[in-house]
MDAnalysis code that builds the backbone (N, CA, C; Angstrom):
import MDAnalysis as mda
import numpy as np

u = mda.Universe.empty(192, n_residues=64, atom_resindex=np.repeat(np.arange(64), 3), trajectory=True)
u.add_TopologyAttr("name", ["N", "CA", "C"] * 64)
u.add_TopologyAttr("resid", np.arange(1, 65))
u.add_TopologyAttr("resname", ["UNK", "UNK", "UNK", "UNK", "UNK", "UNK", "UNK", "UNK", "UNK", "UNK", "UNK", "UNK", "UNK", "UNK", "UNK", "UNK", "UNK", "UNK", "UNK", "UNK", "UNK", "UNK", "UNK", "UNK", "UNK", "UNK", "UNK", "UNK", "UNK", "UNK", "UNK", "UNK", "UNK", "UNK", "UNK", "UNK", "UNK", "UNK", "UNK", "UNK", "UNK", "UNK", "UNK", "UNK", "UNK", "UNK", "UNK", "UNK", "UNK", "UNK", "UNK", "UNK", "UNK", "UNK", "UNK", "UNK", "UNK", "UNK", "UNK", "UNK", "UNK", "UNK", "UNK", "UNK"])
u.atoms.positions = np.array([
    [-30.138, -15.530, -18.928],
    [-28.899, -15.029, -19.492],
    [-29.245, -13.976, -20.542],
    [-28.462, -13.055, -20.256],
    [-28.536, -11.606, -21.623],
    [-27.925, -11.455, -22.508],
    [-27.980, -11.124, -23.388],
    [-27.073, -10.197, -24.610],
    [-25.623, -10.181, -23.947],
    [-25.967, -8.878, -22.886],
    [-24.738, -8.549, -22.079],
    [-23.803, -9.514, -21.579],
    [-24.517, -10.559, -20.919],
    [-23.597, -11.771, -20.438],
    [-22.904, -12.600, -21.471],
    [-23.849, -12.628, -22.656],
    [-23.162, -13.710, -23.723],
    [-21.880, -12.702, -24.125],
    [-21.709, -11.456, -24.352],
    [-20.768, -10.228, -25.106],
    [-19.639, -10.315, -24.325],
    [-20.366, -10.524, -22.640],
    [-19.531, -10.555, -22.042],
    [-18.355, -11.444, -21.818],
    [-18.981, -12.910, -21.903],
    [-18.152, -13.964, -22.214],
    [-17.213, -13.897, -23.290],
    [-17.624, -13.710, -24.485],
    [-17.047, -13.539, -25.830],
    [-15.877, -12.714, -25.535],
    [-16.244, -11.505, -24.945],
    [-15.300, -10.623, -24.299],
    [-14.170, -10.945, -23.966],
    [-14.294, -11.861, -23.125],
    [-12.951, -12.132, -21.868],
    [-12.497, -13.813, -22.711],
    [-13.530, -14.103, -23.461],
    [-12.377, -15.190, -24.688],
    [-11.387, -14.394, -25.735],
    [-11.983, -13.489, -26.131],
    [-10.762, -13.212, -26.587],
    [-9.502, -12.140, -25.743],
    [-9.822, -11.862, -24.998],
    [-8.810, -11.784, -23.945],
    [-8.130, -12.937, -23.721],
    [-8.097, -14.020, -23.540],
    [-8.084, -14.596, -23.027],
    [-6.861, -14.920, -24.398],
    [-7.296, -15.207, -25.028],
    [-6.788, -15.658, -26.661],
    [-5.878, -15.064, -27.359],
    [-6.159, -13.617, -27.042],
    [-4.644, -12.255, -27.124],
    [-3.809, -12.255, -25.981],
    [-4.168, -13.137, -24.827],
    [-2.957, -13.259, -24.002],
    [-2.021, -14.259, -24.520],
    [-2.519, -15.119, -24.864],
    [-1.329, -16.239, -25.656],
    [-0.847, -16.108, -26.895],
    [-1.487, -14.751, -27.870],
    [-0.648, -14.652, -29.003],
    [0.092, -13.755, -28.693],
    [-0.195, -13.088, -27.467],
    [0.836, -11.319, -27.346],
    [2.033, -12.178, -26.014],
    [1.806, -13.094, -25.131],
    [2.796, -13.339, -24.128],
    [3.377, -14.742, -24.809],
    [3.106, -15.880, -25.382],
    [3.643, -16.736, -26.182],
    [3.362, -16.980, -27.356],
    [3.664, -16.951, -27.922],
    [3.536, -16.584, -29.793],
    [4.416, -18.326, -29.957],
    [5.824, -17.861, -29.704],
    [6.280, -19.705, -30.180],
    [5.781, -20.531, -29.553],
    [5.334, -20.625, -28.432],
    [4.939, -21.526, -27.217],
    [3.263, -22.382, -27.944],
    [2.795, -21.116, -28.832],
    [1.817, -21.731, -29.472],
    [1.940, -22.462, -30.552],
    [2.778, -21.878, -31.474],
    [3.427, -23.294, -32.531],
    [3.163, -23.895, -31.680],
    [3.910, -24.491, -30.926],
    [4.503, -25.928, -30.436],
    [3.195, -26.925, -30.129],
    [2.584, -26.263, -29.559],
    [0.762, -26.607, -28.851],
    [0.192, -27.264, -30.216],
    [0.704, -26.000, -31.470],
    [-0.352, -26.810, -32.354],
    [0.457, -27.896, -32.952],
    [1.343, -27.924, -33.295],
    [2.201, -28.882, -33.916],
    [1.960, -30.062, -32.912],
    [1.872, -30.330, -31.767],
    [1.447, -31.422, -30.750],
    [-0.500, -31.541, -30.979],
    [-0.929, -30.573, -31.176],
    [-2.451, -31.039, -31.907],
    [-2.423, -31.635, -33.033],
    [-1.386, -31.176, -33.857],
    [-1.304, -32.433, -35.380],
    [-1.529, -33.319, -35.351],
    [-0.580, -33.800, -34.034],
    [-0.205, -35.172, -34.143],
    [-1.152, -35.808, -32.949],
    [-2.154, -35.307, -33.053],
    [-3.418, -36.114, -31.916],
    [-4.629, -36.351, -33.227],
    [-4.754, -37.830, -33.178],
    [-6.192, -37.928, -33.737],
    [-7.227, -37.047, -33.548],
    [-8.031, -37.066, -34.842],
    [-9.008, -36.369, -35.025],
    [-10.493, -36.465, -34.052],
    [-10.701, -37.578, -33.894],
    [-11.591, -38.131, -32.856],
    [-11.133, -37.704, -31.449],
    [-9.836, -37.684, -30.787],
    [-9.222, -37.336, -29.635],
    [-9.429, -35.970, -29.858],
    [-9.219, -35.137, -30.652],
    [-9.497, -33.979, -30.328],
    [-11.061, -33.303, -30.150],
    [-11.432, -34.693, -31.122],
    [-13.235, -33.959, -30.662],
    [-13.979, -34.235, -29.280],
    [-12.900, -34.899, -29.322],
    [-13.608, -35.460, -27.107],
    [-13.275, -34.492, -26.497],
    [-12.114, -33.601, -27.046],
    [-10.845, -33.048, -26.034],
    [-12.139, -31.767, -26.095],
    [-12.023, -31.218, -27.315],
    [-13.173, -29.891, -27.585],
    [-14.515, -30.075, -26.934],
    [-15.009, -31.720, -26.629],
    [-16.409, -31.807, -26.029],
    [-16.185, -31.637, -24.511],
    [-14.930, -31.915, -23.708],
    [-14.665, -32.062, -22.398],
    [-14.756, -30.590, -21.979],
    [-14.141, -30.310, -23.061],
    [-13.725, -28.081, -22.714],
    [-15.173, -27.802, -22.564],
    [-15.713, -27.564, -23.568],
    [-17.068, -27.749, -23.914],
    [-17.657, -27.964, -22.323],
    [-18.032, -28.627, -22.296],
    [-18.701, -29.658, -20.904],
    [-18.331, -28.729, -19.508],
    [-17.114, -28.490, -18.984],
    [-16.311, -27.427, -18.139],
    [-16.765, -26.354, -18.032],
    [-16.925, -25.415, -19.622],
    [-16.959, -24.132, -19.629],
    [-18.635, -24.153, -19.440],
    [-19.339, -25.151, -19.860],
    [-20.752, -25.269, -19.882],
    [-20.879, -25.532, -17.929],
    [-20.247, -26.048, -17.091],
    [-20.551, -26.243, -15.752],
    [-20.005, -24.770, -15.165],
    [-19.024, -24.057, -15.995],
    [-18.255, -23.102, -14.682],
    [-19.402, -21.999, -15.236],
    [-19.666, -21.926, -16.048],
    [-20.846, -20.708, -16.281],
    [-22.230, -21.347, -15.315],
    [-22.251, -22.222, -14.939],
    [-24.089, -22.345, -14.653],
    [-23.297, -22.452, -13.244],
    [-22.497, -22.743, -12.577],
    [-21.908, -22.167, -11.375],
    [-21.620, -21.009, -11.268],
    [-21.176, -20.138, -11.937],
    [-20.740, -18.634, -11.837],
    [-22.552, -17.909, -11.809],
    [-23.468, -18.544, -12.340],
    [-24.889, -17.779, -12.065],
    [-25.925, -17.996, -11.030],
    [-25.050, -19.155, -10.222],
    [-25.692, -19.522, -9.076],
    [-26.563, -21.418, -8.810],
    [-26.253, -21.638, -9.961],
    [-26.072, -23.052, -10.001],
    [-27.690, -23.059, -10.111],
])
């Protein structure tokens, strides 16, 4: 993996991240106001599962 690939990723996260503040802006309140109210521990599983996903769809996207 390169420079380029990591920039690249970074890249298309925040794309990814200006699509939901520029196409739902209230829609995201709501998301976080429903993260409030999730334990702190539930959310660190929730962040390790994402985590875990984005860690399998990248080592699939390079050929496994």
């Amino acid at each position: 993996m390169s420079w380029q690939d990591v920039l690249t990723g970074l890249g298309l996260a925040a794309v990814l991240e200006g699509l939901v503040l520029a196409l739902a802006p209230s829609r995201l309140d709501e998301v976080l106001e429903m993260l409030k109210r999730i334990p702190p521990e539930t959310r660190r599983i929730m962040g390790l599962l994402v985590i875990a996903t984005g860690v399998a769809i990248v080592w699939a996207a390079q050929g496994g």
